[in-house]
VMD Tcl script that draws the C-alpha trace (Angstrom):
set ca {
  {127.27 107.55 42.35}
  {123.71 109.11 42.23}
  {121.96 108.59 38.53}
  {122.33 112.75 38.19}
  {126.22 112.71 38.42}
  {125.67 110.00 35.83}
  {124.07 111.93 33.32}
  {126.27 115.14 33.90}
  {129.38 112.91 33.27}
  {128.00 111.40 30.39}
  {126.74 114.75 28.64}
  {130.37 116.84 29.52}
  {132.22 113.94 27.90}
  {130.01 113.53 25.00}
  {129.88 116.96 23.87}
  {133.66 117.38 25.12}
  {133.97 114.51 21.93}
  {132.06 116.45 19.63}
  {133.86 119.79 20.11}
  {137.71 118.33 19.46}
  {135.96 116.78 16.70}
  {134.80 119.66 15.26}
  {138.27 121.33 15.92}
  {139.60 119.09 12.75}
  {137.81 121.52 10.39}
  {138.81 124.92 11.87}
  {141.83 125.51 9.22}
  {140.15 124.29 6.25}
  {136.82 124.60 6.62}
  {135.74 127.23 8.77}
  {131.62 126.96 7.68}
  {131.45 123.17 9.11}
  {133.10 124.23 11.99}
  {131.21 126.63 13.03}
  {127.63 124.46 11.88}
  {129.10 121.59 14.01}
  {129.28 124.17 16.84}
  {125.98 125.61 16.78}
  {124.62 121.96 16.77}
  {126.95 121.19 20.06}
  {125.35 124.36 21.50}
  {121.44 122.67 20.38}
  {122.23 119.63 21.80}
  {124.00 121.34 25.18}
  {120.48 123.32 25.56}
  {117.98 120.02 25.01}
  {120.30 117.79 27.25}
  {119.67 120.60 30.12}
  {116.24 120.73 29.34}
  {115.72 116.69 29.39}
  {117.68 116.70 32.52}
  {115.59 119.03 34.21}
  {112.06 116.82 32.38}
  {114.05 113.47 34.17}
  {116.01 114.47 37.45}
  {113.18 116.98 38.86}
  {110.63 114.58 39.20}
  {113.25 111.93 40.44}
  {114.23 114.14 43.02}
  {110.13 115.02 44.05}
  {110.13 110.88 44.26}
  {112.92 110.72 46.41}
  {111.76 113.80 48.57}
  {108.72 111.75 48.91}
  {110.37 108.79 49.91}
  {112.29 110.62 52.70}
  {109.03 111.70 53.95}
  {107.33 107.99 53.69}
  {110.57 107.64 55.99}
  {110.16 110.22 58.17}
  {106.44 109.12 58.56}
  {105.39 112.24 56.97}
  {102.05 111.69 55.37}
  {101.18 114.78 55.23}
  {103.20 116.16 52.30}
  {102.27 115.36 48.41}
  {103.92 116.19 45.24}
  {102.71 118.42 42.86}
  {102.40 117.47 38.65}
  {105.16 117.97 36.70}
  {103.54 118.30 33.35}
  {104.47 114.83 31.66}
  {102.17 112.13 31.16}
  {104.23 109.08 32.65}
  {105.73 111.11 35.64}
  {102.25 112.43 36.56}
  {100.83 109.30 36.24}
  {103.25 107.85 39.05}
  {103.16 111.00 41.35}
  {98.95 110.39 41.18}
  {99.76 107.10 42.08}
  {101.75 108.49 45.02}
  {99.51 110.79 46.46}
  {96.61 108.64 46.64}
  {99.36 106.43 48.67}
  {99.70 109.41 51.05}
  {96.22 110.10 51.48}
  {95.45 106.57 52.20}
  {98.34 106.15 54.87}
  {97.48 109.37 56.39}
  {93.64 108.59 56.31}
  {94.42 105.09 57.92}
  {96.94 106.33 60.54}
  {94.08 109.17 61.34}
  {91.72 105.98 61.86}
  {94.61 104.03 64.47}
  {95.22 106.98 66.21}
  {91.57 107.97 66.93}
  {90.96 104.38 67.67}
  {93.92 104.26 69.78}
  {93.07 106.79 71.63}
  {89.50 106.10 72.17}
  {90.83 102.61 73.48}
  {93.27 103.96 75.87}
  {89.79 106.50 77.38}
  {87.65 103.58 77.16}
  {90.14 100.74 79.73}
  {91.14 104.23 81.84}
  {87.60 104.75 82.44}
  {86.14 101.04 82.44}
  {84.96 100.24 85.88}
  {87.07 96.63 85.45}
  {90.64 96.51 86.26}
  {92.58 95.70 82.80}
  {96.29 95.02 82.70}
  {98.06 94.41 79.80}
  {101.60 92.44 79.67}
  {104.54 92.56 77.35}
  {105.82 89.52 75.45}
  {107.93 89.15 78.47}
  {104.91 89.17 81.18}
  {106.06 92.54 82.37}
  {103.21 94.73 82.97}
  {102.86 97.22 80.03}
  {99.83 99.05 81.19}
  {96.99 99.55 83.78}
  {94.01 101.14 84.52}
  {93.13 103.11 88.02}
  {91.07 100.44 89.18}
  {92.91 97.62 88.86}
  {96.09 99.87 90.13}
  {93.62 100.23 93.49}
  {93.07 96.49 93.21}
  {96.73 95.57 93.89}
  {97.00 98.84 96.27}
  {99.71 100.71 94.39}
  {100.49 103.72 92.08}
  {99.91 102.70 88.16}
  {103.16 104.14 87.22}
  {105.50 102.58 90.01}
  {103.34 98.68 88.39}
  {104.58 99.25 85.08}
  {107.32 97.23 83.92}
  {107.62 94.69 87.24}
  {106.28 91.56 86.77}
  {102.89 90.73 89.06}
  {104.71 87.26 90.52}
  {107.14 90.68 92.03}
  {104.25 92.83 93.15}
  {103.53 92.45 97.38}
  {100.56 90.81 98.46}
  {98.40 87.99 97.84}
  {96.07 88.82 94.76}
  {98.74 89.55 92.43}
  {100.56 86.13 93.32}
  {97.30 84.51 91.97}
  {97.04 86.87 89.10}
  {100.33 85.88 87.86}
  {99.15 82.05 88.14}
  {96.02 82.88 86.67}
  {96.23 80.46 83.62}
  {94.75 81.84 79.56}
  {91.13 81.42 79.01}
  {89.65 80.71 82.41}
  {87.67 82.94 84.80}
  {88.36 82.39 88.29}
  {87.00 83.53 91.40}
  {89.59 84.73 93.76}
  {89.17 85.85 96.86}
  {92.25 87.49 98.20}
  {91.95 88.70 101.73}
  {89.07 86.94 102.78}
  {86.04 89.52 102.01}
  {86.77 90.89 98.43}
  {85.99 88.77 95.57}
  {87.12 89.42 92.09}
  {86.27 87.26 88.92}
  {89.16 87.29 86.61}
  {89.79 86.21 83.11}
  {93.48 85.92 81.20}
  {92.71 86.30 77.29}
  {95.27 87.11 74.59}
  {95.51 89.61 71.64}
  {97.52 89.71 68.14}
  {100.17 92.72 68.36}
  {102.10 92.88 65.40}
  {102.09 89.08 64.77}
  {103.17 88.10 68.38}
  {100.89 86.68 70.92}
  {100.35 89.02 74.47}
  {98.05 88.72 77.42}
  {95.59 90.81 79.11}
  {93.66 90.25 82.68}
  {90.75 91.86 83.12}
  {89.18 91.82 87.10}
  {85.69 92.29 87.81}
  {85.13 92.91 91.70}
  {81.60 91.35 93.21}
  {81.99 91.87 96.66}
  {79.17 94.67 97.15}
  {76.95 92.49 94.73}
  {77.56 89.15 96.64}
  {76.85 91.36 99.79}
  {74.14 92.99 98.82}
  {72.55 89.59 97.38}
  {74.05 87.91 100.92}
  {72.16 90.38 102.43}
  {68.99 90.38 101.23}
  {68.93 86.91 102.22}
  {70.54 86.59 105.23}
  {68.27 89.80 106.44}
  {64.87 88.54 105.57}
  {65.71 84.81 107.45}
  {67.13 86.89 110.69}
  {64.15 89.47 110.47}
  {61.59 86.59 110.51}
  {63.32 84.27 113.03}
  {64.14 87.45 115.72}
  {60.12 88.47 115.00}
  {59.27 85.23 115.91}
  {61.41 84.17 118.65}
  {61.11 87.62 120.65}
  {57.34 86.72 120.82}
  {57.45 83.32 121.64}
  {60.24 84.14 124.26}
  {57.93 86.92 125.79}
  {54.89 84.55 126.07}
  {56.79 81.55 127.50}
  {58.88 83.70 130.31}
  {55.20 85.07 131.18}
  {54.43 81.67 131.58}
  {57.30 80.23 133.49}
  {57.54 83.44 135.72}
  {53.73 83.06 136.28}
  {54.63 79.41 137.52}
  {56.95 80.42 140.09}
  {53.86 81.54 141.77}
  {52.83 78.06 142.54}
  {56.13 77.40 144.48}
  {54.41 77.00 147.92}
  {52.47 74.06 146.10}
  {55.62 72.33 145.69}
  {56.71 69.55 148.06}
  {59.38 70.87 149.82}
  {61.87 68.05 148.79}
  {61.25 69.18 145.13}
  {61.38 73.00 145.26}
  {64.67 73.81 144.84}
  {64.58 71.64 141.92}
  {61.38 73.16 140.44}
  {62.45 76.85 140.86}
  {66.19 75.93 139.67}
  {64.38 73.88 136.55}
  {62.52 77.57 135.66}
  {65.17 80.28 136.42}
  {66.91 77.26 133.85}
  {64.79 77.94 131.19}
  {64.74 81.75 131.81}
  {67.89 81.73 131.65}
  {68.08 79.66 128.44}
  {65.32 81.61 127.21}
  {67.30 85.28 127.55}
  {70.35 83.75 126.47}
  {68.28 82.66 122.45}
  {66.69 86.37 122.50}
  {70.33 87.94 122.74}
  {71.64 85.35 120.59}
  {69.12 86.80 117.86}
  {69.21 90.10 118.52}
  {73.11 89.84 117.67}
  {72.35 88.82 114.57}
  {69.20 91.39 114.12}
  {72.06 94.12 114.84}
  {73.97 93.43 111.99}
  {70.54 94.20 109.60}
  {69.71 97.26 111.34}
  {73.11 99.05 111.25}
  {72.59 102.59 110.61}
  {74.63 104.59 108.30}
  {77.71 106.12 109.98}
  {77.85 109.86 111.38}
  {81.25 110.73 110.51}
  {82.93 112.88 112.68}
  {86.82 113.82 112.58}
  {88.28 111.73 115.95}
  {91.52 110.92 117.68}
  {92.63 107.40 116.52}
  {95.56 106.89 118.87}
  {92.46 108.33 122.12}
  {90.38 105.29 120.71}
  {93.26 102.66 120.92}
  {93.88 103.42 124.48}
  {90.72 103.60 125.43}
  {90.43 100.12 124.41}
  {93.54 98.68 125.71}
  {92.09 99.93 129.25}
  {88.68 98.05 128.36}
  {90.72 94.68 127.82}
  {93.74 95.91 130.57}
  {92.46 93.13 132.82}
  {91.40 90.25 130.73}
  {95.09 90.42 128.98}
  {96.82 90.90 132.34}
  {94.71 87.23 133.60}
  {96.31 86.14 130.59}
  {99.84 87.05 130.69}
  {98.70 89.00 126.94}
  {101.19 92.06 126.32}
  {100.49 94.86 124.42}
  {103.28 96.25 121.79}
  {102.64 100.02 120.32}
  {104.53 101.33 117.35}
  {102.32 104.77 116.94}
  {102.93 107.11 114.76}
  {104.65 110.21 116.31}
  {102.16 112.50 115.35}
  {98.28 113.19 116.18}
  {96.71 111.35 114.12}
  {92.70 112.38 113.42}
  {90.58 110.42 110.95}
  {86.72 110.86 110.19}
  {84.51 107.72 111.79}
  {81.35 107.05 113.96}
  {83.19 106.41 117.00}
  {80.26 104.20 118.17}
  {80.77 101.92 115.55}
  {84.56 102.11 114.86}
  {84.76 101.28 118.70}
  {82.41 98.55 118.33}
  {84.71 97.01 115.57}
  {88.09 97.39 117.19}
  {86.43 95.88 120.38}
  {85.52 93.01 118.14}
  {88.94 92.74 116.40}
  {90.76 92.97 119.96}
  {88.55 90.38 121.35}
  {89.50 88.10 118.39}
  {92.73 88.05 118.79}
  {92.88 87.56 122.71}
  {90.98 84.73 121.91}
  {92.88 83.15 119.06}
  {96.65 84.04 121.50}
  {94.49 82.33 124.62}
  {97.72 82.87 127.27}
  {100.96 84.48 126.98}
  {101.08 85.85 124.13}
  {101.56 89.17 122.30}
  {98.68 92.20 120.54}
  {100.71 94.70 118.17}
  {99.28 97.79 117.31}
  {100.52 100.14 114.53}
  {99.25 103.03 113.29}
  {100.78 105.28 110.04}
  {99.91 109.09 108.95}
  {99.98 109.06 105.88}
  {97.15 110.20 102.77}
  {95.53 107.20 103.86}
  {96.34 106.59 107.41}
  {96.91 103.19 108.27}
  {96.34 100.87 111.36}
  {97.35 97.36 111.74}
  {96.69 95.35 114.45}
  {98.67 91.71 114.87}
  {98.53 88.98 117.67}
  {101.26 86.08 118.57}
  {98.01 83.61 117.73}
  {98.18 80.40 115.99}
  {96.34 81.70 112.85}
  {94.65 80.34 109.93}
  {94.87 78.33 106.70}
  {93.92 79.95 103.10}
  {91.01 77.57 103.24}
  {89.66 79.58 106.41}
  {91.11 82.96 105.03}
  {88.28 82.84 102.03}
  {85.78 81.99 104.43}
  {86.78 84.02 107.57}
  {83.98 87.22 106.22}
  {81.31 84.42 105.33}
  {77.86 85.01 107.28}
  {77.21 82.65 109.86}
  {81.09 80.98 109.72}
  {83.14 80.86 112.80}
  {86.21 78.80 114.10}
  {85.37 78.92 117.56}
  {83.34 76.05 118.87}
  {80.38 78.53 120.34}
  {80.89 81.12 117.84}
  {78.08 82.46 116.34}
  {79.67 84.00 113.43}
  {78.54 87.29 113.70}
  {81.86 89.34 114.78}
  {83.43 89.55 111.70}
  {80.54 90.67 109.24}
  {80.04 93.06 111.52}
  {83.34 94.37 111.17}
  {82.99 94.01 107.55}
  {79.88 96.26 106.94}
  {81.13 99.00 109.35}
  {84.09 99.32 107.83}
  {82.82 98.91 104.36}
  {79.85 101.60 105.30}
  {82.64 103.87 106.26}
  {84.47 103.04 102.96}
  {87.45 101.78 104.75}
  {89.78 99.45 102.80}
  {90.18 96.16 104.81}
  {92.16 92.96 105.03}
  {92.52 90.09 107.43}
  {95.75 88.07 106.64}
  {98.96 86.14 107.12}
  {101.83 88.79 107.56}
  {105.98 88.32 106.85}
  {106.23 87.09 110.11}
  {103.19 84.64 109.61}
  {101.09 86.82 112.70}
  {97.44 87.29 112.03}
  {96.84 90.93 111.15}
  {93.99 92.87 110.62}
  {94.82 96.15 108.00}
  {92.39 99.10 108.06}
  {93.26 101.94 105.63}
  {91.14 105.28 106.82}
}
mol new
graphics top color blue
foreach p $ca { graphics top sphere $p radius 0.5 }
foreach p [lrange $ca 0 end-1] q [lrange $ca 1 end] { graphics top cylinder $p $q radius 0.2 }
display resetview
């Protein structure tokens, strides 16, 4: 029972007392009666009157309560005109302001926060108590190729592919380097934040591929520039030399001719063979900027296939196509698209070596897609992180120069990439256009 059925109760009783009271001096006494009456009727009129001066500003406390309930801090009680009531409804208000002045404050901070990691150019994601993912930004949603609402809530051990795996290993407190598909590096950090009392993680990913390349670059690019300056010229001069010596063959002794003319067309030979081995490298520093034009992807396979037709039929290498049923036209230089398809097809002939099998499929989609597998023996993840390194090759006369090119074409083009272990465990090479 509420305190204002309290006081009703205990007024109607009271003065219910007082009037059969007063009811014992009707017959004789008329004059008390009706005294005793008129003072029932006084005290009837101040108990309403101290009931409204004591419920009223109960009830604007308990209003106010309902609204500290109903998070409502926007609502504040006005004076009722005694000392001790005002006093606590001042009290009140100042409350009120204070809450609603401090949730103002969260909420703009909040919200500044939430611009601030959607528009930070690292990838943030921040995990629930559980390790689910509670929220991420666009970029690191592009990091771990998917859409930022279908992430939220799995857990990144669940997510495909290789860099989340490592994310979700990633342990608090140290930055790592990780290098996921062999060309992209990230450095990543796990660090932890207070929510409410209870401890919860956040990884932030930094990607420094296109500084490490442009740094790799620089260097790389000045060493190749010097060495092809100076070994075209020396080249030049010493096959003037050793041509200019083939002039003296009638000198010769007959018995040692054909071994001083084989001996120079040697070292001519040896001689072209440096100057092309520098000018591959002196191709990947000059590669111009790409003139994109819209082409036909599934033309460009074919054309290929027919390039390699004969070299795969000497070595019983099939080709599978899954192609998409539909045109599909993407915007390239066809020059240097067809350079790096001829590169990636050349690969993987040479990694099958006989009887083997090169699957090509392509997707139309947003972001068409073409992946291109081969039946070869593949690679360890020591190898993967170091198959887009200048100057690093598995072959025995590699030179190392294939694969960067592929790299910067594609990356001049803006083409995501990746070179990796599939279900099946087949090498494949992913292009997204």
């Amino acid at each position: 029972m509420n305190l204002r059925s309290q006081y009703l109760i205990f007024v109607v009783m009271l003065h219910g007392i007082f009037f059969l009271l007063s009811l014992q001096f009707l017959p004789g006494q008329p004059f008390v009666f009706f005294l005793m009456e008129g003072l029932i009727i006084i005290s009837i009129g101040f108990s309403i009157k101290l009931f409204r001066s004591l419920i009223a500003p109960v009830k604007l406390i308990s209003d106010g309560v309902q609204s500290i309930k109903a998070r409502d801090f926007n609502t504040q009680l006005t004076t009722v005109g005694q000392p001790e009531m005002d006093q606590l409804i001042n009290v009140y208000n100042r409350m009120i302001e204070e809450l609603r002045e401090e949730r103002v404050k969260q909420q703009e901070q909040q919200y500044f926060l939430e611009k601030l990691i959607q528009a930070s150019p690292a990838g943030i994601i921040i995990l629930e108590l559980d390790g689910n993912i509670h929220s991420i930004n666009p970029v690191a949603s592009k990091f771990l190729a998917g859409n930022a609402k279908r992430l939220i809530g799995s857990q990144l051990a669940a997510i495909e592919g290789n860099f989340a795996s490592q994310l979700a290993q990633l342990p608090p407190g140290i930055i790592e380097t990780i290098v996921p598909d062999g060309h992209r590096a990230f450095k990543c950090q796990k660090s932890h934040f207070l929510d409410r009392g209870f401890q919860r993680y956040f990884i932030l990913i930094e990607e420094l591929t296109e500084e490490l390349i442009k740094r790799e670059k620089q260097t790389y690019g000045k060493i190749i520039r010097f060495m092809s300056h100076e070994i075209s010229n020396s080249i030049g001069a010493i096959n003037s030399i050793l041509n200019s010596l083939l002039n003296y063959q009638g000198q010769i002794n007959k018995d040692d001719l054909d071994d001083y003319s084989g001996a120079i067309d040697v070292a001519i030979s040896r001689n072209d063979h440096l100057n092309q081995f520098m000018q591959n490298y002196a191709q990947i520093v000059r590669l111009p900027p790409p003139a994109m034009e819209k082409q036909d992807l599934h033309e460009l396979l074919h054309s290929i296939e027919t390039l390699f037709s004969g070299e795969c039929q000497k070595a019983s290498i099939a080709w599978e196509w899954n192609l998409d049923g539909e045109k599909l036209e993407c915007e390239f230089d066809l020059q240097q698209i067809e350079q790096a398809l001829v590169n990636i097809i050349k690969n993987s002939i040479e990694a099958i070596g006989e009887n083997g099998k090169i699957s090509v499929t392509t997707l139309n989609q947003t972001h068409p897609e073409l992946r291109i597998c081969d039946s070869g023996s593949g690679f360890t993840k020591t190898i993967q992180a170091q198959l887009f390194t200048p100057f690093f090759s598995t072959k025995k006369n590699g030179q190392g120069v294939g694969l960067i090119m592929i790299r910067d074409i594609l990356m001049n083009h803006g083409f995501r990439f990746s070179l990796h272990q599939n279900e099946d465990q087949r090498t494949e090479f992913l292009i997204e256009f």
